[in-house]
N, C-alpha and C positions, 0 to 999 in steps of 0.2 A: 244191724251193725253199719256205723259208715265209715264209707271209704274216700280215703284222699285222692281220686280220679282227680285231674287238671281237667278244664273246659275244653271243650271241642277246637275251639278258636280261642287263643292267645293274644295278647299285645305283646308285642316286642319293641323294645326302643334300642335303638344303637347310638353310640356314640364315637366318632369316627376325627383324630385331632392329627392324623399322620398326614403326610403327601402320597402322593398318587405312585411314588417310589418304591413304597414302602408295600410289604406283605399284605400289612393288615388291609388295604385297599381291596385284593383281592379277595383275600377272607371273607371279610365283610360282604361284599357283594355276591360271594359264593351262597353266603347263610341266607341273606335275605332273597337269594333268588328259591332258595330251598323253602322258607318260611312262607314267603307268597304261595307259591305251589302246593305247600300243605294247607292253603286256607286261610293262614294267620294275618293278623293286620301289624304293618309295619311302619317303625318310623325312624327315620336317621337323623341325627343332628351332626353338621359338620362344625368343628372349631379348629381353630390354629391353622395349622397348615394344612388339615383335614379340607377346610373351601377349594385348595387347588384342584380338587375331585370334578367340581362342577365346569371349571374354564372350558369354554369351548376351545377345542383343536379339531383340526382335519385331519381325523384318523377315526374309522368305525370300531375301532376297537382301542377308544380313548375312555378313560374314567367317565369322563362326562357323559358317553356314546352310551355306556352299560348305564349308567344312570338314568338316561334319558327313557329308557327300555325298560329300566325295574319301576319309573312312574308310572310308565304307561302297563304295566302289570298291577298297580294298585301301590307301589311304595308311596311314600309320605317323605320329603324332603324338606328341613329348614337348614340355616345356617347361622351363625352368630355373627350379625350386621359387623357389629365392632370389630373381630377377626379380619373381615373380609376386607373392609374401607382400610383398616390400618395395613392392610397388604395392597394395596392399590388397587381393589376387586371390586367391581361394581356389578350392577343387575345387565349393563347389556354386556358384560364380558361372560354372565353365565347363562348354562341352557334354561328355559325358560320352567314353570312351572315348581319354584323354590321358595319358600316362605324366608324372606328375608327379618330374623328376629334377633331376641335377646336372650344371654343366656339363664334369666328369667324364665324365659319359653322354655328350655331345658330340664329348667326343674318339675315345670307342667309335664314333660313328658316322662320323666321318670315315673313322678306320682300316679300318671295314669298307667301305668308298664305293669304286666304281669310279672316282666320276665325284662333287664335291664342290662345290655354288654357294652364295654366302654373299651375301647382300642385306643389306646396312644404309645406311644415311644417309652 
């Protein structure tokens, strides 16, 4: 008989379009710190106002700070170019280590997502 067991290891994509104000900021990085920990492979795409996540500020416990901390634990970070430039956001305003794309790129990360959560407003 077979059974619908899930894989050991997951993809997970998130999709992340709020500000750093907003709940779902924390959520998000709540889940992906839990999903890294279980093993999983992660990946975020930031849009809208979701890129003010990555702005660096002087605060260790800034979005970007957590950020910086879920790469170096194995997350996957892009952004949606367009989003960011029509916000005045550029590559040395963010921390480093961000795939700057399109949301094109997005749709590749769904398609590849076992498992797919999208947070906006």
């Amino acid at each position: 008989m077979e059974t619908n067991t899930p894989p050991t290891q997951l993809t997970i994509g998130f999709l992340l379009t709020t500000s750093p104000e907003h709940q779902n900021s924390h959520t998000v990085f709540r889940l992906i710190e839990a999903l890294l920990t279980a093993g999983h492979q992660v990946s975020l795409f930031l849009m809208d106002d979701g890129i003010y996540n990555l702005v660096r500020i002087e605060s260790p416990k800034s979005p970007a700070a957590q950020l910086e901390k879920l790469i170096k634990e194995g997350l996957t970070v892009s952004l949606c170019t367009q989003s960011a430039e029509g916000r005045g956001i550029f590559e040395a305003d963010a921390i480093p280590g961000i795939g700057w794309l399109s949301q094109h790129a997005l749709s590749r990360i769904v398609a590849r997502s076992d498992r797919f959560l999208s947070f906006g407003a």
